[in-house]
C-alpha positions as CSV (number, residue, x, y, z in Angstrom):
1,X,-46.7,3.2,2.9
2,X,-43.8,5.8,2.9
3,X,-44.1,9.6,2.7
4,X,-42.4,11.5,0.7
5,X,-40.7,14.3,2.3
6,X,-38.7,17.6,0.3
7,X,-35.6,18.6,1.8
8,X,-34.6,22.2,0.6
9,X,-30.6,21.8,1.4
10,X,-27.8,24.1,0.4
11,X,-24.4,23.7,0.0
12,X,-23.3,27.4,1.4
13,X,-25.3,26.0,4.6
14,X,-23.2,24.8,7.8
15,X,-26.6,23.5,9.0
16,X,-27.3,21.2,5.9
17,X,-23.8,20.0,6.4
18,X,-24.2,19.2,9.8
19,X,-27.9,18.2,8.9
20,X,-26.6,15.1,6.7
21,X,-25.8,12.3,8.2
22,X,-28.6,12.5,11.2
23,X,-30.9,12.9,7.6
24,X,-29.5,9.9,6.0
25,X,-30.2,8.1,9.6
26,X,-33.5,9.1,9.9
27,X,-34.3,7.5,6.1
28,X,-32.8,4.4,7.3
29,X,-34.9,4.2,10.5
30,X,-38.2,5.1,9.1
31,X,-40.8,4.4,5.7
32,X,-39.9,8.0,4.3
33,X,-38.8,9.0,0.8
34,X,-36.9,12.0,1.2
35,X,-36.5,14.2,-1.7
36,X,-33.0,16.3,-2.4
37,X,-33.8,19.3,-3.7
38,X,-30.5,21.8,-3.5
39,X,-32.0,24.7,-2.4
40,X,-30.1,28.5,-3.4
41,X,-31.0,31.9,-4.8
42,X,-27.2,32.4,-5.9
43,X,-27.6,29.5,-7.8
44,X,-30.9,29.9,-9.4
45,X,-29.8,33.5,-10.9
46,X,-32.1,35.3,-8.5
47,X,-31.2,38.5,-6.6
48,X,-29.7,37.8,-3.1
49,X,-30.8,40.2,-0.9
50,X,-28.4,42.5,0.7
51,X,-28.7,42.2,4.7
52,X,-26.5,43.0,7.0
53,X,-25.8,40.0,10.0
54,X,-26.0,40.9,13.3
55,X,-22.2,40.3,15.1
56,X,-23.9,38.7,17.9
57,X,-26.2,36.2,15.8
58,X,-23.1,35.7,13.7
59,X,-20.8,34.4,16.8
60,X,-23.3,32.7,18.2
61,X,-23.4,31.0,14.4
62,X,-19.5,29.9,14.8
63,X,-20.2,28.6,18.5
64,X,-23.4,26.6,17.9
65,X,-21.7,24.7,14.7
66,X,-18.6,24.2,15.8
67,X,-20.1,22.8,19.7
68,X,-22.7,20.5,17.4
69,X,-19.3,19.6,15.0
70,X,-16.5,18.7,18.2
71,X,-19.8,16.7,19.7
72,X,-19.6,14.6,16.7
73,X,-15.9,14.2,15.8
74,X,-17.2,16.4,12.8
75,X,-14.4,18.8,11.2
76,X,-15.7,22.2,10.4
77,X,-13.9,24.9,8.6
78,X,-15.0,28.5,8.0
79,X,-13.6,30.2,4.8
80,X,-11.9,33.0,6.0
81,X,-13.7,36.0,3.9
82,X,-17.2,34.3,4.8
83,X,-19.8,35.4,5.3
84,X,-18.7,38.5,3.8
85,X,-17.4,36.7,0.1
86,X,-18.7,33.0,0.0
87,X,-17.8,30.3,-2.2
88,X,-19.9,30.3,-5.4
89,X,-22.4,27.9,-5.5
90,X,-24.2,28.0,-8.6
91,X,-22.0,25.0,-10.6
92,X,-22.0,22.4,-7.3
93,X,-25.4,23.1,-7.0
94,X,-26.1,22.2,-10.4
95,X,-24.4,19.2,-10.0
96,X,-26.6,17.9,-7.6
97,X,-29.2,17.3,-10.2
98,X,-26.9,15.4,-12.4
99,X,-25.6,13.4,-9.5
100,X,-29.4,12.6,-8.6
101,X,-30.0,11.7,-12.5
102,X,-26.6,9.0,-12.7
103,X,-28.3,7.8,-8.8
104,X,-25.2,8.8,-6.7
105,X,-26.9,11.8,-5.3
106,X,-25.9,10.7,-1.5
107,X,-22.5,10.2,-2.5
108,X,-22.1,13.3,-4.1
109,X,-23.6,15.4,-0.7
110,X,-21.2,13.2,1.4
111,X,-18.1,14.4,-0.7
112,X,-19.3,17.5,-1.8
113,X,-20.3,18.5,2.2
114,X,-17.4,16.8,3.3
115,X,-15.1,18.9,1.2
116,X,-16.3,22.3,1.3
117,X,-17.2,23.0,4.5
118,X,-15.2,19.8,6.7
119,X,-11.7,20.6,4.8
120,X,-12.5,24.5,3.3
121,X,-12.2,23.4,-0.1
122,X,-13.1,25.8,-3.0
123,X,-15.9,24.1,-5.0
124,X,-14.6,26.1,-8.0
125,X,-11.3,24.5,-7.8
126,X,-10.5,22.7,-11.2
127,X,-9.0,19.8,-8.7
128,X,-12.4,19.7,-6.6
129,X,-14.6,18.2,-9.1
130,X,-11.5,16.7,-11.1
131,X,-11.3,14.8,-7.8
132,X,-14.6,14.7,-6.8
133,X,-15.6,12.7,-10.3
134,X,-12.7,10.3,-9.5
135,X,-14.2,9.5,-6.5
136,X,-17.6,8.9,-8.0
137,X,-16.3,6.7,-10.4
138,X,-18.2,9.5,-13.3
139,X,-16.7,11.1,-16.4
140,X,-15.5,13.9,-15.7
141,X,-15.9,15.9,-19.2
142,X,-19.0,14.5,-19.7
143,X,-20.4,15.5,-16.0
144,X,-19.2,18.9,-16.6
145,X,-21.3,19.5,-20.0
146,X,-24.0,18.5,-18.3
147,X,-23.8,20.4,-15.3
148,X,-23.3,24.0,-17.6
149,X,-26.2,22.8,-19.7
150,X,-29.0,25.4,-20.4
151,X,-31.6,22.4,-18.8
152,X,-29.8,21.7,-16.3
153,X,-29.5,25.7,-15.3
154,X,-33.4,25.9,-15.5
155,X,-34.2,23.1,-13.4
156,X,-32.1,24.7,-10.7
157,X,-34.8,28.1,-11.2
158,X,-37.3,25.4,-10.9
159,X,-36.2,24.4,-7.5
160,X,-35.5,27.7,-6.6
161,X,-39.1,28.5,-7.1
162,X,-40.8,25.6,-5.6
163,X,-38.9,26.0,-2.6
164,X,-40.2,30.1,-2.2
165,X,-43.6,28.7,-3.4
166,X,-44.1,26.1,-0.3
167,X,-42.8,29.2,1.8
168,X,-39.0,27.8,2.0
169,X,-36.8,30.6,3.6
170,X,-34.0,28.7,4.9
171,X,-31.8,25.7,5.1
172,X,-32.6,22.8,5.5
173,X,-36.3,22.9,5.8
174,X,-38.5,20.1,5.6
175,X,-41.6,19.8,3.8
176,X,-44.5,17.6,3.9
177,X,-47.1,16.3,0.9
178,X,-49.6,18.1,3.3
179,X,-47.8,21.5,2.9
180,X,-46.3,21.1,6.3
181,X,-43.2,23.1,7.1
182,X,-40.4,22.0,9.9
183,X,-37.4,24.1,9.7
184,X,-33.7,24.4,11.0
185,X,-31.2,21.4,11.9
186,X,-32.3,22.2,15.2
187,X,-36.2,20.8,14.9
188,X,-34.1,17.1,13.5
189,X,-35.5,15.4,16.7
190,X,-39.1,16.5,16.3
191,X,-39.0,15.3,12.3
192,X,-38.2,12.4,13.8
193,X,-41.3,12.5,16.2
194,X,-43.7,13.5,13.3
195,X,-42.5,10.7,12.0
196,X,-43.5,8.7,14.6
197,X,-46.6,10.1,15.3
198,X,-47.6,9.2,11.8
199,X,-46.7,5.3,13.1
200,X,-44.1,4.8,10.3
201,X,-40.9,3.6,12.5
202,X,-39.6,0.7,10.1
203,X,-40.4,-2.6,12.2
């Protein structure tokens, strides 16, 4: 029988970007249901706290991503203002949800991912989600009233608050039905070993 397994993802995240594909391998190699859930305190309307990052953590940021990214044949781009001034997340984020409803959810990470942070694209741009919906094959006004919808906007507080309920703190973290927490694209490999520990390796 599969498990069901949360992952708490955001879009402002070079991890969960890099995170994606080795995810989407893992759920073809193994009985696991993993669950989406687009993970962001920006987005939810809740405070973002104010901390300063340290220069050194910071570099070491640019050089871990872009070493994991040139091993891949992955292209990376930084926005030039970030971290200082990010893109805003709040309306791709919403989008998630309604990409998950009209079941192109891995579509719309691949595009969405692909777009922000592998060409630098503004999400915010009228001609990124003009062109993102073209490439879905999804209406485009229709998408859009859904995605500003007052439902829509609480079930991304929803998320927001399940994810600081089961002690989510960063992205992409991985949660268990038994509570169980593994966190950072670094720990990929050992999901993979809980995994098989737990003897579900599709045959």
């Amino acid at each position: 029988m599969a498990v069901n397994v949360e992952i708490f993802y955001s879009f402002q995240s070079p991890y969960s970007y890099l995170a994606l594909d080795p995810l989407y391998e893992i759920q073809d190699t193994y009985e696991v249901d993993l669950l989406w859930q687009p993970f962001s305190a920006k987005a939810s309307g809740n405070p973002v706290p104010q901390m300063g990052v340290l220069p050194d953590k910071l570099s070491y940021l640019y050089e871990d991503t872009k070493r994991i990214a040139a091993d891949r044949g992955l292209a990376l781009t930084y926005p030039e203002t970030w971290p200082e001034v990010e893109f805003d997340p709040a309306r791709i984020t919403r989008g998630a949800l309604i990409a998950n409803d009209l079941g192109v959810l891995m579509e719309y990470n691949v595009k969405v991912f692909d777009k922000w942070w592998g060409l630098g694209e503004n999400p915010n741009d009228d001609t990124f989600m003009t062109e993102l919906c073209e490439d879905l094959d999804i209406d485009l006004g229709d998408f859009l009233s859904k995605v500003s919808s007052s439902d829509t906007r609480e079930r991304v507080k929803g998320l927001y608050k399940r994810g600081r309920k089961l002690g989510v703190f960063d992205t992409p973290t991985f949660v268990f039905e038994s509570g169980e927490r593994i966190v950072g694209y670094d720990k990929l490999p050992y999901l993979a070993e809980r995994l098989d520990q737990l003897g579900l390796k599709k045959k």
